[in-house]
N, C-alpha and C positions, 0 to 999 in steps of 0.2 A: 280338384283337377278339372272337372267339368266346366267351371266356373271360368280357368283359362280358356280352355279349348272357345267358347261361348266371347270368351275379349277378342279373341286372336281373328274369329270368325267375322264381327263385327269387325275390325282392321281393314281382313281381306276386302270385306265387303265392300266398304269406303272408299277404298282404294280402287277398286274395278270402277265401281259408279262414277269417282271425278275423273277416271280417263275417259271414261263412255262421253262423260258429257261434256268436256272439257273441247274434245274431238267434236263434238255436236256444233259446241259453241262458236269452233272457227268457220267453220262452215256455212251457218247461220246466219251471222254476224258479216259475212261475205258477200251473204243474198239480200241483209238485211240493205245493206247500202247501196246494191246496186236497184233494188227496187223501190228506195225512200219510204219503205213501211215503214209506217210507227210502232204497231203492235208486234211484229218481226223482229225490230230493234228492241224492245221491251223483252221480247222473251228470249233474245239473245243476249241483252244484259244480264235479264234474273240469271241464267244460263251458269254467266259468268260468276254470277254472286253466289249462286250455289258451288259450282266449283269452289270458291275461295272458303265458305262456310263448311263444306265438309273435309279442307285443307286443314281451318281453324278445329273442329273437331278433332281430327286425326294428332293433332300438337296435344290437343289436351287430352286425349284418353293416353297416350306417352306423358306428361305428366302426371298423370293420376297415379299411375304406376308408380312413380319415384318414391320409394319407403321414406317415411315419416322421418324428420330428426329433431334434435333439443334444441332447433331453433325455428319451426316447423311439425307439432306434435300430430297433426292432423295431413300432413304431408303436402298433396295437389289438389288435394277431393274435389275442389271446389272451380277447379281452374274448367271442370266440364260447364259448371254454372256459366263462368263469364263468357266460353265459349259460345255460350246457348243466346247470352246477353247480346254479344257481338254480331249473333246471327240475327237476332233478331231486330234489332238497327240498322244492320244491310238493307230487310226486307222494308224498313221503315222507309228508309234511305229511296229506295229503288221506288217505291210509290210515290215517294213526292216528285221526283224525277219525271214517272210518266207522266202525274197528272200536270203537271206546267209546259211540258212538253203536249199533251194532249187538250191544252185549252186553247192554246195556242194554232193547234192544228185547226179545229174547230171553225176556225174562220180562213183560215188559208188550208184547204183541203189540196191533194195531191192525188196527179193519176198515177196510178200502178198495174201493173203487169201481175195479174191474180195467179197464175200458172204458177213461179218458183217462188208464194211464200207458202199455197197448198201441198205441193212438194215436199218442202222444207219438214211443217209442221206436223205431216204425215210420220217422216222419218225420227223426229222429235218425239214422237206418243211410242214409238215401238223401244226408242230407248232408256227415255223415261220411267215406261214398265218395268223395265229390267229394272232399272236403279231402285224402284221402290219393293221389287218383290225381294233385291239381296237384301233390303234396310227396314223390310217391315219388324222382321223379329226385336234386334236392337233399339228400336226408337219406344218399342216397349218397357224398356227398362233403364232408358236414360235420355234427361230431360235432353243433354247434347244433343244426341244424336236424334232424338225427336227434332228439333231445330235445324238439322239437315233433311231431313224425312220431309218435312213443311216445304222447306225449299222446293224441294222437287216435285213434289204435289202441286205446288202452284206454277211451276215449269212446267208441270201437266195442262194444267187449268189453263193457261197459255197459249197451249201447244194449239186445245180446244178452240179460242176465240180467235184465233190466228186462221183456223180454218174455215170460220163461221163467217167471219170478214171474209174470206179469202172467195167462199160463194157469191155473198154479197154482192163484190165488187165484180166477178163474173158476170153472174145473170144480171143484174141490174143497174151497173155501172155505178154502186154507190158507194163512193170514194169513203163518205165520212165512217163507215162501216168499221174501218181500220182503224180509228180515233176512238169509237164505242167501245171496242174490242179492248186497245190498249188500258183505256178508263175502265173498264170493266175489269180489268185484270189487277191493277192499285188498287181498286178497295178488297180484293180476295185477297193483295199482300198485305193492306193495312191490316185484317183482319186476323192475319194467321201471326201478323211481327207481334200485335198485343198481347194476344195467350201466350206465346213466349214471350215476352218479355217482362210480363206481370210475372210465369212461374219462376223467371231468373231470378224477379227481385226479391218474390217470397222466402227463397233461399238465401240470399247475399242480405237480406237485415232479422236474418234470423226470426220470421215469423212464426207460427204453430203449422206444420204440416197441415196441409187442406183434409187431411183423411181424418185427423187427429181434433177430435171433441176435449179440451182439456176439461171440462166442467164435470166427464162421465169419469174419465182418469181419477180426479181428486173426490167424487163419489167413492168410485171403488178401494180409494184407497183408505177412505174416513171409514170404512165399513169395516176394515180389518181389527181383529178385536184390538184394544189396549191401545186404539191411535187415538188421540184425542182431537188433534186438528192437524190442519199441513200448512205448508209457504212455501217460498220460492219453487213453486211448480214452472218446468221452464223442460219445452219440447220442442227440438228445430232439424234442420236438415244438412247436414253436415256437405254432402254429396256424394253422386254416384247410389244412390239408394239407400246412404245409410242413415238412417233417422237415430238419434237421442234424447235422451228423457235424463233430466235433473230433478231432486224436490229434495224438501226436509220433511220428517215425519216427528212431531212431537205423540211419547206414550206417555204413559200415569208408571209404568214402572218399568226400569229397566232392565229386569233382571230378563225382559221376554222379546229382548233387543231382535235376537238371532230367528226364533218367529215371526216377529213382525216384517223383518227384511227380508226370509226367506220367502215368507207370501207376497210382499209388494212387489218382490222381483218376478215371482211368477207370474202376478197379474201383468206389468207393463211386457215381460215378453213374450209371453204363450199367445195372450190375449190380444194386447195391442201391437204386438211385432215390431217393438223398439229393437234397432243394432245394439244397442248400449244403454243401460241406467246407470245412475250414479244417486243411489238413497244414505241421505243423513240422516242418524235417527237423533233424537234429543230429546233427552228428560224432563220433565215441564217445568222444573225447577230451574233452567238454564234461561237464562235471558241474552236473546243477540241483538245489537246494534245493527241488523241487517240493512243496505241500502232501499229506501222504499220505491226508490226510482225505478226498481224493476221487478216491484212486487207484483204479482197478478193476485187481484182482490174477486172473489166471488160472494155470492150468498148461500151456497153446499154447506148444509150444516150436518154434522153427525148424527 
C-alpha cells in the first residue's frame, strides 16, 4: 500500500509542477519576443520541453500500471524507459537549436532591455524550486522521472544565466552577454540529455545493470557446494526498478537439486537485490545446444 500511496504522490507531483511551469512558460515566452533575447527564448523553450517531458512521463507511469497480459507478459515496465529516451532527445533537440541560433547571434548581436528578462528569470528560480522540491523524492527511484527532474534543473540553470546576462547587459551594455548565456546553457543540456539517454539505452538493449558485477554473481554462485560450473548468466532491467537475473547451474549430482537452488536464490536476492531469478539446474550429464550468440564467457573458475 505504501508503494501506491508513494506512485500516486509522484502523479500529484507532476502534475502541480507542469501547470507551475507551463504558466511560466507563456509568460516567458511573451517577454522572450518582446525583448529579442536569446537566452530568454532558450529557457522559455526548455520551459516548454519540459512541460511536454513531464506530460510524456505522466502517460508512462499510467501505462506502467496497465497489468501484464498473454500478449504483453511484462506489461508497460518499460514504456517509463522510452519516456526517459524521449526526454532526453528533447533536451538534445533543444541544444542544437540554441547553439545555431546562438552562432549566428554572435555576429549579429542585439540591443535589449535588461529590466524584463531579470524580472522574468527571477520569477522562473522561485518556481522552479517548487517543481524540483515536489520531484526530488520520485526521480530517486525512476530513471522517468529523473528525466523530468534534469529538465527542470536546467530550467533552473537557465533561469541563472538569463540573470547573469541580464546584469551584464545592464551595467555594461554587453549585448553578446545573452548569446554566452544561451551557449552556455546547450552544453548543460547537452550534458544532462547524454546521462539520460545512455541510461535509457542500457535498459532498452538489455545490458547488465550498472550496480551489477556479473563476474562476482557467477563467483558466488560457483562457490555453492555441488555447482560445478554455470552459463547463460543473463541480468537486465526490465523497468521501473525491477531488475532480473536468469542462469543455468550445472551440479555433479542431482539429488541436491533443491539445495543448490535454495542457496542461489538466496544469494541473487538477499544479496544482490534481484526482483526476480529464474535458476536452471542441470546434471552434468545433459548436453544443450544452447545459442552461443548470447553466451557470456568468463575466466571465474571454481
Amino acid at each position: 500500500m505504501s508503494g501506491m500511496n508513494h506512485g500516486s504522490t509522484n502523479v500529484k507531483g507532476l502534475k502541480i509542477s507542469a501547470v507551475l511551469l507551463f504558466t511560466y512558460f507563456i509568460a516567458e515566452i511573451t517577454v522572450a519576443l518582446i525583448t529579442g533575447s536569446l537566452s530568454l527564448l532558450a529557457d522559455a523553450a526548455h520551459e516548454l520541453s519540459t512541460v511536454v517531458a513531464i506530460s510524456v512521463s505522466l502517460i508512462a507511469i499510467k501505462l506502467t500500471h496497465t497489468k501484464p497480459t498473454s500478449k504483453r507478459t511484462f506489461g508497460f515496465h518499460r514504456a517509463e524507459t522510452v519516456a526517459a529516451l524521449t526526454n532526453g532527445l528533447l533536451l538534445l533537440g533543444m541544444a542544437a537549436f540554441i547553439i545555431i541560433r546562438g552562432i549566428d547571434r554572435l555576429s549579429n548581436p542585439v540591443e535589449m532591455n535588461a529590466a524584463p528578462m531579470f524580472a522574468m528569470a527571477i520569477g522562473g528560480i522561485g518556481l522552479e524550486i517548487a517543481a524540483l522540491i515536489i520531484m526530488y523524492k520520485g526521480q530517486k527511484e525512476s530513471l522517468n522521472i529523473r528525466g523530468s527532474f534534469w529538465h527542470v534543473i536546467n530550467a533552473f540553470l537557465g533561469s541563472i544565466a538569463v540573470i547573469i546576462a541580464a546584469i551584464f547587459i545592464q551595467v555594461g551594455q554587453i549585448y553578446e552577454a545573452d548569446t554566452w548565456a544561451g551557449l552556455v546553457f546547450a552544453v548543460i543540456l547537452t550534458y544532462a540529455a547524454y546521462g539520460i539517454i545512455r541510461d535509457a539505452l542500457r535498459i532498452l538493449i538489455d545490458a547488465t545493470p550498472a550496480r551489477i558485477d556479473i563476474t562476482l554473481i557467477e563467483k558466488d554462485l560457483k562457490a555453492i557446494k555441488g555447482v560445478k560450473t554455470t552459463h547463460h548468466l543473463h541480468a537486465r532491467t526490465v523497468g521501473g526498478g525491477i531488475e532480473t537475473f536468469s542462469g543455468h547451474l550445472v551440479v555433479s549430482n542431482s539429488k541436491n537439486t533443491i539445495v543448490v537452488l535454495t542457496q542461489a536464490k538466496s544469494i541473487l536476492e538477499k544479496k544482490y537485490g534481484f526482483s526476480l531469478s529464474t535458476i536452471q539446474i542441470e546434471d552434468d550429464s545433459i548436453f544443450e545446444s544452447d545459442p552461443k550468440e548470447i553466451e557470456y564467457q568468463s575466466n571465474v573458475k571454481h
